[in-house]
C-alpha positions in Angstrom: 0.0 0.0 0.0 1.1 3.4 -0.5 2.7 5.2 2.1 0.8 8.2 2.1 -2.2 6.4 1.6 -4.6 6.0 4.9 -5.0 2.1 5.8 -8.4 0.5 4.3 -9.8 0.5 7.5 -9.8 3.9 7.8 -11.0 4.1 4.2 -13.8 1.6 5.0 -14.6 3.5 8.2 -15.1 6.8 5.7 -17.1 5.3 3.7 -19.5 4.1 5.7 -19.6 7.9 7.2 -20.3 9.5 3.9 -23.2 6.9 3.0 -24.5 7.8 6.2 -24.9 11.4 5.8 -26.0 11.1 2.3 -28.7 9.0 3.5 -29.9 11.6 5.8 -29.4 14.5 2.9 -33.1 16.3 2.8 -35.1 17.8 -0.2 -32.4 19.0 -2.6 -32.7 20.7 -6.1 -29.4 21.6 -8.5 -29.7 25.3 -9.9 -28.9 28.5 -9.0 -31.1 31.9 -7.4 -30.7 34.7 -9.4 -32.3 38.0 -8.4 -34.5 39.5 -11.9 -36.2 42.7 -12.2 -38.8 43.2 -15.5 -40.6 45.8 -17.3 -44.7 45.1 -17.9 -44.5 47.3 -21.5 -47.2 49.9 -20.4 -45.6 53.2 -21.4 -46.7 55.2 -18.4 -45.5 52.9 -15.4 -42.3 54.0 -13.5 -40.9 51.0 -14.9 -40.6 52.6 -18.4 -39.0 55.4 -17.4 -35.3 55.3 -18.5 -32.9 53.7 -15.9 -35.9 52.4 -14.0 -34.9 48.8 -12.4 -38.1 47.5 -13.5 -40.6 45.4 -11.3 -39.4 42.9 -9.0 -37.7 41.5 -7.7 -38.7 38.6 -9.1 -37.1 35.2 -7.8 -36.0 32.4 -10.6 -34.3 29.6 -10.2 -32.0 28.2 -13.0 -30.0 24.9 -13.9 -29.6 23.2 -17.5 -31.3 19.8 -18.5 -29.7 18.5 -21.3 -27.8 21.5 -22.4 -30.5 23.8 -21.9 -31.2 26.7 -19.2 -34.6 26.0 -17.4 -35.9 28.9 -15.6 -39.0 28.4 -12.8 -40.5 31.8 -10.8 -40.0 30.9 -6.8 -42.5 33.2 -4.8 -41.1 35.7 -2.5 -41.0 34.3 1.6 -41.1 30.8 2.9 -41.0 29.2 -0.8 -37.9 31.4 -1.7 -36.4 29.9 1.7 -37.4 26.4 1.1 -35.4 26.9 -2.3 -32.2 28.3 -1.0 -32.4 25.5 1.5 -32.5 22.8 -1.4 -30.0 24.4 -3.6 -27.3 24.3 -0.5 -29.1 20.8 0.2 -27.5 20.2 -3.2 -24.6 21.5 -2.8 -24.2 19.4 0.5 -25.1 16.1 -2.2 -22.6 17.0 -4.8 -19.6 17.4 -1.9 -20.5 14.3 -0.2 -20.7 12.6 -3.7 -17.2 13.8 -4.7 -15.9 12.7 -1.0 -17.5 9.4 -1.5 -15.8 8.3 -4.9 -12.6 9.6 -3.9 -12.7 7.4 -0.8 -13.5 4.2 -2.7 -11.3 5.2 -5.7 -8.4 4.7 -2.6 -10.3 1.6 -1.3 -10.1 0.4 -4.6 -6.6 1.4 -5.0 -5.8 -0.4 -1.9 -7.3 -3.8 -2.9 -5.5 -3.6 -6.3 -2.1 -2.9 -3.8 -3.3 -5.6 -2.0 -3.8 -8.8 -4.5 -0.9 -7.7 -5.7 1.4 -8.1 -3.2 0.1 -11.5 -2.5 0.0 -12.6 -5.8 3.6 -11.6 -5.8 4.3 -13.6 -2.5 2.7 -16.7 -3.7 5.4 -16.4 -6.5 7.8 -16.1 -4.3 6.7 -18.9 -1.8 6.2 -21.2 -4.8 9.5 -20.3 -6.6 7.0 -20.4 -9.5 7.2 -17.7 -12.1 5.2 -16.4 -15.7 6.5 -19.3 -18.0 5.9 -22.4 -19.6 3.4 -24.9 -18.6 4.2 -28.3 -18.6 1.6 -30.7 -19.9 0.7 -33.5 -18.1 1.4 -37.8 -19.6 4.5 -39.0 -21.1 5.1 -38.6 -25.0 5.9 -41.9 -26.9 
């Protein structure tokens, strides 16, 4: 095993941890909250007037399915809460999820480490190399 490289105990002890708090991960949603202000078009609201902000704001939040931007309006109070709460709910996910295959890329790693150093033992033990087979019976 590498040096450097935590014991597989350790790494089996990790991962374990991380399944653990993903399984306890709430309501999540991907995307991002972003702040918009609009003008309606009638000429004579404040909003038309020049460098008016427009109405709002407006709440949207935004992610891309299958190369696209999708957009959705989030009302202003406990739904724009709830919202922020699953984006960072998300964001929570994605950091376990990246934690998680890191940890069994090293477990992985380990066992790999592991089978070979035996199989390299068992060579050694059996003075037995990579070479020719013999077959088996006597040739006339």
């Amino acid at each position: 095993m590498n040096p450097s490289s935590p014991p597989l105990e350790k790494l089996q002890i990790r991962d374990r941890e991380l399944k653990a708090q993903i399984a306890q991960l709430g309501e999540m949603r991907p995307g991002s909250l972003v702040e918009c202000y609009r003008k309606c078009g009638k000429p004579n609201c404040h909003c038309a007037r020049s460098g008016g902000r427009g109405h709002g704001p407006l709440w949207m939040v935004t992610h891309t399915v299958e190369g696209k931007t999708v957009s959705r309006a989030v009302p202003f109070g406990p739904g724009l809460e709830r919202t922020r709460a699953q984006i960072a709910e998300y964001q929570r996910f994605r950091k376990l999820a990246r934690a998680l295959v890191a940890t069994n890329e090293q477990i992985c790693n380990a066992r790999l480490q592991e089978a070979s150093e035996a199989s390299s033992s068992e060579v050694k033990k059996n003075g037995v190399g990579r070479g020719v087979r013999r077959r088996g019976g006597a040739r006339a």
